[in-house]
N, CA and C of each residue as an Amber inpcrd file, in Angstrom:
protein
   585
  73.4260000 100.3820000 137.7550000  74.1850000 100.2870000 136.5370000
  74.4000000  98.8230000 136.1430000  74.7680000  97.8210000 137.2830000
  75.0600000  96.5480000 136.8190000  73.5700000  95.7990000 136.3120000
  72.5490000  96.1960000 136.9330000  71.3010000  96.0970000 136.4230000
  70.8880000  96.1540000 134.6460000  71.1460000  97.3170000 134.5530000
  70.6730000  97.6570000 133.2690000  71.8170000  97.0460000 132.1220000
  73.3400000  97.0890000 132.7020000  74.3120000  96.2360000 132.0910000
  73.9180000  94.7670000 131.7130000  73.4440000  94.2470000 132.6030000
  72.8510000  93.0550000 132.8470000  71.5020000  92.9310000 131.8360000
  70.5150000  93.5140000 132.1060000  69.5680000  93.4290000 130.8960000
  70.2920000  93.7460000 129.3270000  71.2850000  94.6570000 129.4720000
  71.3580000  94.7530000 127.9720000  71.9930000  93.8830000 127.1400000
  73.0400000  92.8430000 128.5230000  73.7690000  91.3260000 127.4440000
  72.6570000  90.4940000 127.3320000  71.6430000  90.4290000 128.3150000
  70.3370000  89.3100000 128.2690000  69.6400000  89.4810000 126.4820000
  69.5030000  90.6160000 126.8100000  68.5400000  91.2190000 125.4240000
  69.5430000  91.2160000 124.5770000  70.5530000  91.2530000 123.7970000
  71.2770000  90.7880000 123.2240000  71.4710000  89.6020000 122.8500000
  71.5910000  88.8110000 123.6690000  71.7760000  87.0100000 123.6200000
  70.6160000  86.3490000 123.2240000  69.1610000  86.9770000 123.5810000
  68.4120000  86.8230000 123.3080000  67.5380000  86.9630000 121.6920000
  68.4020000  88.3810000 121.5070000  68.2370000  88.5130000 119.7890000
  69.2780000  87.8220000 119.2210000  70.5700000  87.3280000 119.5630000
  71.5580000  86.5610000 119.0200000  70.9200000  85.3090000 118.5810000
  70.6680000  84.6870000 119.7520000  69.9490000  83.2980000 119.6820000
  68.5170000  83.0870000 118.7270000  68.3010000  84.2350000 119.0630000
  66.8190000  83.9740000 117.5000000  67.1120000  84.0860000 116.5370000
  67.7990000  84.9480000 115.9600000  68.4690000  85.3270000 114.6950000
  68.9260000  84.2790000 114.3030000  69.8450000  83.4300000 114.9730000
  70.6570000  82.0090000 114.7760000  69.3960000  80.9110000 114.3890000
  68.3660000  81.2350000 115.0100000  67.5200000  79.9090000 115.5380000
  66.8000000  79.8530000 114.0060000  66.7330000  81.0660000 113.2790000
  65.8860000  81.3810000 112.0440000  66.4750000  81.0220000 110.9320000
  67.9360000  80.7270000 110.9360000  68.8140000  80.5800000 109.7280000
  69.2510000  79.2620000 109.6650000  69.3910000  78.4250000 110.7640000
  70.0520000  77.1300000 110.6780000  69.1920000  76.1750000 111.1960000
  69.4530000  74.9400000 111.4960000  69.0450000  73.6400000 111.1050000
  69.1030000  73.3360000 112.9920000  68.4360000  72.4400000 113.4250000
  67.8980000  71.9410000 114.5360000  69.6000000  72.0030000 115.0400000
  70.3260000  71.2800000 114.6720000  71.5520000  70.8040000 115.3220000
  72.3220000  71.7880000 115.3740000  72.5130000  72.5310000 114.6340000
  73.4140000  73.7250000 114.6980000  73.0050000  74.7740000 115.5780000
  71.7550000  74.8540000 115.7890000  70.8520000  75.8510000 116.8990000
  71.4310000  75.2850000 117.6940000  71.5780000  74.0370000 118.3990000
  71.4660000  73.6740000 119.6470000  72.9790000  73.8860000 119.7080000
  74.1650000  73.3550000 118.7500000  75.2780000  73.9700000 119.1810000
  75.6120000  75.3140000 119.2610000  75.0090000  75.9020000 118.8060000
  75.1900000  77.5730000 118.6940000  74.3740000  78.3400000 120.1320000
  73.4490000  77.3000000 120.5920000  72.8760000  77.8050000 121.7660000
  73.8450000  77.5600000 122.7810000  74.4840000  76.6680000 123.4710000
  75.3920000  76.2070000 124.1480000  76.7650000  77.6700000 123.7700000
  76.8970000  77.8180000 122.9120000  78.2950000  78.9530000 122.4660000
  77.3800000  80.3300000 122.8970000  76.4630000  80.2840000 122.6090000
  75.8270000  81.9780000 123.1800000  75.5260000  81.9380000 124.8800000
  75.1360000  80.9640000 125.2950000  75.2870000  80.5450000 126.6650000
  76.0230000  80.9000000 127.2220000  77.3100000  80.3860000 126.6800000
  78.6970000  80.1470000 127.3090000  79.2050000  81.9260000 127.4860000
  78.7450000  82.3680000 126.5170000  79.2620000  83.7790000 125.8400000
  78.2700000  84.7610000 126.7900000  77.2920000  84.3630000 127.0380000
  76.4670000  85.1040000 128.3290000  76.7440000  85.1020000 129.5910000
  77.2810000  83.6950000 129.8620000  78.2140000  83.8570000 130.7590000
  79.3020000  84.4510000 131.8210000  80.0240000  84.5030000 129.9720000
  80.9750000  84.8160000 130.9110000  81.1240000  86.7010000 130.5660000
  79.9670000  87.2720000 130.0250000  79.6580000  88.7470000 130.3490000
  79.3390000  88.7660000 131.1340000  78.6480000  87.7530000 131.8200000
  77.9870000  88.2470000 133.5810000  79.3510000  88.2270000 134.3200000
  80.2010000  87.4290000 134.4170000  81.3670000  87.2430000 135.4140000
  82.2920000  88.6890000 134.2580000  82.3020000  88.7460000 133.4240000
  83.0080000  90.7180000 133.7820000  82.2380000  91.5700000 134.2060000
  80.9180000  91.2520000 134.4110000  80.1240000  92.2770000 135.0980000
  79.9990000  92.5540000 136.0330000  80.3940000  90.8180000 136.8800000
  80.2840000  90.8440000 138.2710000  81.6640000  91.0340000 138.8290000
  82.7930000  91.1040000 137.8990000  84.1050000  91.5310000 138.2290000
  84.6940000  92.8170000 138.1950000  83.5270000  93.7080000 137.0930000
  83.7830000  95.3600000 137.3140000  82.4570000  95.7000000 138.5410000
  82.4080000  95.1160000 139.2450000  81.2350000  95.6790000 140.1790000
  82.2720000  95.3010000 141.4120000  83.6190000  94.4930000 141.7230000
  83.7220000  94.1820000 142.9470000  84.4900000  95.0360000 143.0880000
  85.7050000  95.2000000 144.6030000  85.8770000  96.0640000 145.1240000
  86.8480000  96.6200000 144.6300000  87.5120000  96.0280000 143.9440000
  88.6070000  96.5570000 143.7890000  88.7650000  97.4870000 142.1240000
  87.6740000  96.9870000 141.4650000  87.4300000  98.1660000 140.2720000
  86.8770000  99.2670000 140.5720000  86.0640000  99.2860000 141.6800000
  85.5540000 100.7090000 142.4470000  86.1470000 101.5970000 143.0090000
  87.3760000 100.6920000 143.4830000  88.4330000 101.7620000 144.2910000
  88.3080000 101.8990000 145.8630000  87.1650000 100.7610000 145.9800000
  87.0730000 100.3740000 147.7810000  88.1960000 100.0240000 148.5180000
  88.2660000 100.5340000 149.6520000  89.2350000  99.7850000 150.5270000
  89.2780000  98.2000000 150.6810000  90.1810000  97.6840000 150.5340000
  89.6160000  96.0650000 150.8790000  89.0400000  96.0560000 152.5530000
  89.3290000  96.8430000 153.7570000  88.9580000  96.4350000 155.2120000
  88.5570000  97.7980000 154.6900000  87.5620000  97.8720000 156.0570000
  86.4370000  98.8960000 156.6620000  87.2220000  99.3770000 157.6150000
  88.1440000  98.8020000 158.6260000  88.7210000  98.7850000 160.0570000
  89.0300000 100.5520000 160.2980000  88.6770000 100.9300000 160.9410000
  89.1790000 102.3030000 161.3460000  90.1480000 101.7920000 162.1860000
  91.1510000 102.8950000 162.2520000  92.2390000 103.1420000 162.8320000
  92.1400000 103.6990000 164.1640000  92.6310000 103.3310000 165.3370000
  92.5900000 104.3740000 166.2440000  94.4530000 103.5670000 167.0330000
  95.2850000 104.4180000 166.6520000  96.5740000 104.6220000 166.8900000
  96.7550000 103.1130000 166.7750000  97.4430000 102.1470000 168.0810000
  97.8700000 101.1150000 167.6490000  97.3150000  99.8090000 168.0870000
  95.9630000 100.1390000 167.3980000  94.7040000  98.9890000 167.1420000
  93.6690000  99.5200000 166.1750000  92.9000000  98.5200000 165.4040000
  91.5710000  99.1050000 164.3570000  90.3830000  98.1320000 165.2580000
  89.8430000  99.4390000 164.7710000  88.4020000  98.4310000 165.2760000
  87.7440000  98.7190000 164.0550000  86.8190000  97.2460000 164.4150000
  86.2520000  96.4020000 162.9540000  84.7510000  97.5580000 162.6010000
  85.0280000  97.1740000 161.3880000  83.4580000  98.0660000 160.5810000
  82.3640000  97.8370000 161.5420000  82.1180000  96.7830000 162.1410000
  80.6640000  97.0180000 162.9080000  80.7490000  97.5670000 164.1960000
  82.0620000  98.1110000 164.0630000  82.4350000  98.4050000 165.8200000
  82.3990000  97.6200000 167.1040000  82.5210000  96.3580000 166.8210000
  82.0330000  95.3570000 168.2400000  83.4370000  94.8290000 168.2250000
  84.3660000  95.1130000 167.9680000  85.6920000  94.3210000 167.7970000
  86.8020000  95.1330000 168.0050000  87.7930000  95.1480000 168.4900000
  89.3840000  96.1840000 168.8060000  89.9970000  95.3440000 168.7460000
  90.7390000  95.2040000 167.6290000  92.3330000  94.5570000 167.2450000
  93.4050000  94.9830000 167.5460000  94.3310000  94.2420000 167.6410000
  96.1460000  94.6850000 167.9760000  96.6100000  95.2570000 166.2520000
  97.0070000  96.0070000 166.0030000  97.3530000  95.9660000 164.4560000
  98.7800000  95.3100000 164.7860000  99.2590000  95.1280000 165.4950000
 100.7110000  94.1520000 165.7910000 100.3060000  92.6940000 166.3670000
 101.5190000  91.7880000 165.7250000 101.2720000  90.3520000 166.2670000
 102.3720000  90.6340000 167.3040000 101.5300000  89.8650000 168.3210000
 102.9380000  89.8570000 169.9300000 103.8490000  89.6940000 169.5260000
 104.7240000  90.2210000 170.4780000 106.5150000  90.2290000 170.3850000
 106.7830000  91.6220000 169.2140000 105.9270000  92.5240000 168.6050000
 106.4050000  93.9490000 167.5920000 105.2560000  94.7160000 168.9000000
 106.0860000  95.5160000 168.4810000 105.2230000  96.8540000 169.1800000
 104.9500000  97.9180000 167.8060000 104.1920000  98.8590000 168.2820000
 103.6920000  99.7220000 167.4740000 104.6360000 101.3770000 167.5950000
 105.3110000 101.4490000 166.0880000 106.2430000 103.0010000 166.0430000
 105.5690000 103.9500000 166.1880000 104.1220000 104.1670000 165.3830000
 103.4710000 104.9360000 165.2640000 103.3350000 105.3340000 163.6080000
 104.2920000 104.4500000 163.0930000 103.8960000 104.1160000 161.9000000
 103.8280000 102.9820000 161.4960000 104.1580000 101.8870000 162.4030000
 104.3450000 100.5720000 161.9400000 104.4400000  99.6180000 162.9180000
 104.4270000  98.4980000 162.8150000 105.2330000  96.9540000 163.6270000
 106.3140000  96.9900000 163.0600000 106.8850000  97.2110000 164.6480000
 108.5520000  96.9660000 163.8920000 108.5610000  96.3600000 165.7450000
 110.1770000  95.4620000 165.8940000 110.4590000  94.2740000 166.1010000
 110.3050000  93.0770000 165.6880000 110.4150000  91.9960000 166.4880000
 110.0200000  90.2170000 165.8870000 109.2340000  89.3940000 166.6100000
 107.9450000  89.2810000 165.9100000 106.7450000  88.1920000 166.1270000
 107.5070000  87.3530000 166.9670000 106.1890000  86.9160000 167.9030000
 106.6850000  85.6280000 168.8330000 105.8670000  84.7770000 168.6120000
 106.4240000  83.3600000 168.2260000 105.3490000  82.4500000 168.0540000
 105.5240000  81.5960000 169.2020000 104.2800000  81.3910000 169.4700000
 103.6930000  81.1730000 171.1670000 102.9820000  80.0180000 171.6080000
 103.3860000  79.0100000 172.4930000 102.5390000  77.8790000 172.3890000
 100.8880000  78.3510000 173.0130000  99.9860000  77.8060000 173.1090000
  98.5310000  78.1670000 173.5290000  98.4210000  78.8210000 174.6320000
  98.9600000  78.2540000 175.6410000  99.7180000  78.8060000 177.7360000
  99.9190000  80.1080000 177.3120000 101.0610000  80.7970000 176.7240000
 101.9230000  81.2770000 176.5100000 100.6930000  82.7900000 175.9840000
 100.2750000  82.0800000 174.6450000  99.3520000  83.0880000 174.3400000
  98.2970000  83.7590000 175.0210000  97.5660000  82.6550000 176.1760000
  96.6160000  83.1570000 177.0590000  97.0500000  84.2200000 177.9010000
  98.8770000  84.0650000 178.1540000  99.5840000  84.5240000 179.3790000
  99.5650000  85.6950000 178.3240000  99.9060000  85.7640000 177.5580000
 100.3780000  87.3650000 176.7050000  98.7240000  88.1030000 177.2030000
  97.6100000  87.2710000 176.4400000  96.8380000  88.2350000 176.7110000
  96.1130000  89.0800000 177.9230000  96.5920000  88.1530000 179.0860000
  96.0930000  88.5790000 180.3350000  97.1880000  89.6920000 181.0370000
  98.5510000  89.5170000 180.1230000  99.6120000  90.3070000 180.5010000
  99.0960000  92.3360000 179.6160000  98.6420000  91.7310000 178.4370000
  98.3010000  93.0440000 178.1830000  97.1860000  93.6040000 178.5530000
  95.5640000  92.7710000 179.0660000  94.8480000  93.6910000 179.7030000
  95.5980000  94.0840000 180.9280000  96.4510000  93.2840000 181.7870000
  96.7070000  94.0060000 183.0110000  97.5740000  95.3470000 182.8070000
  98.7820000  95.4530000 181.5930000  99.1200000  96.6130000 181.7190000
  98.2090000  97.7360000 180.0620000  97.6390000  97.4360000 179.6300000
  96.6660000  98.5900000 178.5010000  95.6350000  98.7040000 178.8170000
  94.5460000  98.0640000 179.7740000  93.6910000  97.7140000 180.3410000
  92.5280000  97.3550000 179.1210000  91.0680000  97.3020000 179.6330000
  90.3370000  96.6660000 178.6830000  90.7410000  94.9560000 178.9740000
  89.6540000  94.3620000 178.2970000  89.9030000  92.2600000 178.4450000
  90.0650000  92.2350000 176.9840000  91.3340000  92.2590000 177.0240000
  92.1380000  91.5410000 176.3900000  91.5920000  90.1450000 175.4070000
  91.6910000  89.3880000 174.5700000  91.9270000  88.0010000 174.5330000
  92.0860000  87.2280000 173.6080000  92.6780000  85.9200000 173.3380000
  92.6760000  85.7350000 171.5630000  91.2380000  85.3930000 171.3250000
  91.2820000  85.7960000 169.6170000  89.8300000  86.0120000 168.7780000
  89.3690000  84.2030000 168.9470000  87.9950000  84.1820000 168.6930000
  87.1840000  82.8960000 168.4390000  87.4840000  82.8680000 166.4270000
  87.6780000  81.7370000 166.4010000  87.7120000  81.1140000 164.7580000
  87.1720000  82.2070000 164.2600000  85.4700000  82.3810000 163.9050000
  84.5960000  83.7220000 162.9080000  85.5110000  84.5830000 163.2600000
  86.1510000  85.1300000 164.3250000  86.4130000  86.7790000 164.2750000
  87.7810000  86.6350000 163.6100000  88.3290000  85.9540000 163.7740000
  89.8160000  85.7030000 162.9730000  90.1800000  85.6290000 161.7430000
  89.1080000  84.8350000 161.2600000  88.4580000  85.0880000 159.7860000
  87.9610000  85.9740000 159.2920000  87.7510000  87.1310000 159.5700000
  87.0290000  88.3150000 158.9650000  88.2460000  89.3240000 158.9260000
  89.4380000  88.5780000 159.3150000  90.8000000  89.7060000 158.3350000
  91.3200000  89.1300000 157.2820000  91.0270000  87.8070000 156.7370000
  91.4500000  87.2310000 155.6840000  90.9150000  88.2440000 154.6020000
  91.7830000  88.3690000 154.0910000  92.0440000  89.1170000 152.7120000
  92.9270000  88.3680000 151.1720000  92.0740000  87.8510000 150.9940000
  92.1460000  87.0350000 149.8790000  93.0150000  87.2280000 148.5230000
  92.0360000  89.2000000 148.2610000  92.9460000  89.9110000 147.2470000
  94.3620000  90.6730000 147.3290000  95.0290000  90.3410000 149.3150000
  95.8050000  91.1900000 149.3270000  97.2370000  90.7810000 149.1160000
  97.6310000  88.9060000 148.7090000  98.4440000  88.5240000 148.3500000
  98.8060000  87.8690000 149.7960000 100.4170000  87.6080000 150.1450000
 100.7190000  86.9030000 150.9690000 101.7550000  87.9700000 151.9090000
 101.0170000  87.9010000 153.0730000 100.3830000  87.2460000 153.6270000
  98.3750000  87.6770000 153.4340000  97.7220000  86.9320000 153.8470000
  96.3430000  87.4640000 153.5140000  95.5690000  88.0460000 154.3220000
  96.2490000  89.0420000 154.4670000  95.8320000  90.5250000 155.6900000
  95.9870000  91.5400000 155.1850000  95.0310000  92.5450000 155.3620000
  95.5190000  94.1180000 154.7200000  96.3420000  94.5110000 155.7330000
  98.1950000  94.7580000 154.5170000  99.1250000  95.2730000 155.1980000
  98.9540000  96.8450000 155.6070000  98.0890000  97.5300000 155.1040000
  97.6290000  98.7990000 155.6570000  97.5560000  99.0720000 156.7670000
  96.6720000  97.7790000 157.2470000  95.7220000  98.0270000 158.3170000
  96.7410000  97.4650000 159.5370000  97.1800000  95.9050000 159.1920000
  98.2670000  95.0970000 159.8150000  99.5730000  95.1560000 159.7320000
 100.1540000  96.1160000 159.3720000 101.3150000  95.7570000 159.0020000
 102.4130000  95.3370000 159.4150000 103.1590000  94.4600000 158.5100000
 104.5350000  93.0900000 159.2560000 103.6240000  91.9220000 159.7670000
 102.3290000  91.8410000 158.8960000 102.1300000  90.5730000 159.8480000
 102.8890000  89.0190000 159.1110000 102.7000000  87.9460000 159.9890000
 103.6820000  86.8180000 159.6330000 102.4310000  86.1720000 158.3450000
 103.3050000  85.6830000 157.5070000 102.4240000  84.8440000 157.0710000
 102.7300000  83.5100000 157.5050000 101.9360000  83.1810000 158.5530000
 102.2700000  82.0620000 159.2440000 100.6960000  81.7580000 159.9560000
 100.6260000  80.4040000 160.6610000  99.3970000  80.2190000 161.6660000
  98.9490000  81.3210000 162.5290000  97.6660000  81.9870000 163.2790000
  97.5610000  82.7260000 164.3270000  96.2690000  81.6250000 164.9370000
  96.5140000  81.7920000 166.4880000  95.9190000  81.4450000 166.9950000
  94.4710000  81.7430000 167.5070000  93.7920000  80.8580000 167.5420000
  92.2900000  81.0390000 167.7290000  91.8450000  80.3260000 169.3920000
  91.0110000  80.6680000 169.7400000  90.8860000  80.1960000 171.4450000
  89.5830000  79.6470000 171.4850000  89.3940000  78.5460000 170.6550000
  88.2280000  78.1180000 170.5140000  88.9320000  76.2580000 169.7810000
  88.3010000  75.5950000 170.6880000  88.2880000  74.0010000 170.2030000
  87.7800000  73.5150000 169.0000000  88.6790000  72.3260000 168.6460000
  88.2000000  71.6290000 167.5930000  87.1600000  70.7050000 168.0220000
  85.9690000  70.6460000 167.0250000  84.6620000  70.0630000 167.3050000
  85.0430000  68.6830000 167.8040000  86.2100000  67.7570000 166.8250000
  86.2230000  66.6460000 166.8090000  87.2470000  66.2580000 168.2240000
  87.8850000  67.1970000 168.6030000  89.0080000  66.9150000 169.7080000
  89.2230000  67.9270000 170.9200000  88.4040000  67.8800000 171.8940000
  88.7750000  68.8120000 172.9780000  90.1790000  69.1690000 173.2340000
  91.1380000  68.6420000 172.8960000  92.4040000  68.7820000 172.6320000
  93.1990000  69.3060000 171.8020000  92.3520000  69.7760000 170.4510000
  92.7960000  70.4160000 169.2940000  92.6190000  71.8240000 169.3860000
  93.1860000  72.7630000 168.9790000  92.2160000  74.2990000 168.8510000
  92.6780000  74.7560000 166.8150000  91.5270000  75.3960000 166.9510000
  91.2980000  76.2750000 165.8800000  92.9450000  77.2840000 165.2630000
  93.0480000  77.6760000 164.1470000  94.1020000  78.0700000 163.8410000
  93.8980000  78.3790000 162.6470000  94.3500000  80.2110000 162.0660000
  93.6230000  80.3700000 160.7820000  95.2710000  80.7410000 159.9230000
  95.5030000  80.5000000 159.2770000  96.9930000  80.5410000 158.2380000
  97.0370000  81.4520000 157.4900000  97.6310000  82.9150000 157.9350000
  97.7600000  83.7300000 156.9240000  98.3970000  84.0200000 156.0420000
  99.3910000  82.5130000 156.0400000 100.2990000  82.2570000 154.5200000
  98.7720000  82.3490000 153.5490000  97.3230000  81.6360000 153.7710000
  96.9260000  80.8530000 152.3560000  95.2790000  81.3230000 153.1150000
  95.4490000  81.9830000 154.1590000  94.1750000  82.0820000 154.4820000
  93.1340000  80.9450000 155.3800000  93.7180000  79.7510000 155.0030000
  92.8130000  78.9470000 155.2670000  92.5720000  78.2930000 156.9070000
  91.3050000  77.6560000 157.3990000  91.9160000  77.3710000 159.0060000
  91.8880000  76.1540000 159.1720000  92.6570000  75.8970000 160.2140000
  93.0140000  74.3660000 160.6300000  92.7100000  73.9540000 162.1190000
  92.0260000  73.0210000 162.0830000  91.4100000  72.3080000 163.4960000
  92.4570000  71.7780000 164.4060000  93.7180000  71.1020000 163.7990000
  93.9950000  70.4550000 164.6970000  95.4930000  70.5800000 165.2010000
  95.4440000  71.9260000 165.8280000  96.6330000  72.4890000 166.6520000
  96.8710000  71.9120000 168.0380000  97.6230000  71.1300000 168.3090000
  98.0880000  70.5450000 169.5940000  98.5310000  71.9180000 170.4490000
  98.0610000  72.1340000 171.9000000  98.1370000  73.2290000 172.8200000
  99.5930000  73.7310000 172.8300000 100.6460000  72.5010000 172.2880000
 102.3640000  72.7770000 172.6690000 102.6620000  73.2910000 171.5800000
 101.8670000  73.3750000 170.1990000 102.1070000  73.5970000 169.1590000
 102.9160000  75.3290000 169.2960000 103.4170000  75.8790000 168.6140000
 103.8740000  77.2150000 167.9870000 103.3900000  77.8470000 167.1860000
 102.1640000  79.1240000 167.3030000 101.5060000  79.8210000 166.5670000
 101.5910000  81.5790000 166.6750000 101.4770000  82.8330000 166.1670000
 101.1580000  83.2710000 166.3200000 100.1610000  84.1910000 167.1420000
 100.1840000  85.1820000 167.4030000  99.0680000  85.7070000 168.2220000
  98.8650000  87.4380000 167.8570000  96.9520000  87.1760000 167.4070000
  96.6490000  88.9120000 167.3370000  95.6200000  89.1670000 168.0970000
  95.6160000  90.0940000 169.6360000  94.7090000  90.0550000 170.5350000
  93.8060000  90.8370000 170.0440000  92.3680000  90.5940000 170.5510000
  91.3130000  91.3960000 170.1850000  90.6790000  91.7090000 171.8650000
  89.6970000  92.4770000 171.6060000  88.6210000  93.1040000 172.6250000
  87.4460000  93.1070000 172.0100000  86.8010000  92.8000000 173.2540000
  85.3920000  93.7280000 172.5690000  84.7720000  94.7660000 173.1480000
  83.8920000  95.4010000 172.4960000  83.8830000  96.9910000 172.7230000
  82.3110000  97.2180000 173.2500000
């Protein structure tokens, strides 16, 4: 459909622009080409904006549910749907997030494979990033899937390139990640597995 949508503003713009090109004068073509341009444009970006997910009625995450963790659309991933310190009601995170220096977080996660079993551990930078949810407001996680999460730093268990001393850290106030978390620092934590 976006196909043939797509040919039919082309072919349009295309008879616009000749029609124009036949009636007026060198200079006025060329400004009038630039305005049909512009105007082709920006039909492609509503075209490419009724094609994304959320005019379709897609879920923003893929994550299936299985009680109180999702595992990711490709199935290689098992998430906490709670950040440490909430436990899971069975409908929700309810208690209060603990924000955790780096020690602290490793210790949580070796504390929950020993009592849920499975290895436990915090996500590497890429996997941490693939819950950012851009369209879902603040914080930028699907509260569906996560819900009560902080919009605050979560921690990543993977070094900054420039500082063996720094680690990774993705901000789900704004989405964005940050290299240079000192180990004493205070972050968040959402354990993953893999499957």
């Amino acid at each position: 459909m976006l196909e043939v949508a797509g040919k039919w503003v082309y072919s349009k713009m295309v008879l616009y622009s000749t029609a124009l090109r036949m009636r007026t004068s060198q200079y006025v073509h060329i400004k009038l080409w630039y305005s049909s341009m512009w105007l082709w444009v920006a039909c492609c970006a509503v075209l490419m904006g009724m094609a994304g997910p959320r005019a379709l009625g897609a879920p923003v995450s893929k994550a299936r549910l299985a009680e109180f963790t999702a595992i990711s659309a490709d199935a290689r991933l098992q998430w906490m749907r709670c950040t440490v310190g909430q436990r899971w009601s069975g409908e929700s995170c309810i208690g209060v997030a603990r924000a955790l220096t780096l020690a602290e977080a490793r210790a949580a996660a070796s504390i929950a494979t020993r009592e849920l079993g499975g290895d436990w551990r915090l996500p590497r930078l890429e996997e941490l990033q693939q819950l950012v949810c851009r369209d879902c407001g603040k914080p930028t996680i699907d509260a569906r899937i996560y819900p009560n999460s902080i919009a605050a730093p979560y921690w990543c268990d993977e070094g900054e390139d420039l500082s063996a001393t720094r680690h990774w850290s993705v901000n789900f106030a704004n989405g964005l990640r940050y290299g240079r978390n000192a180990p004493e620092m205070r972050r968040y934590v959402r354990l993953v597995r893999d499957l």
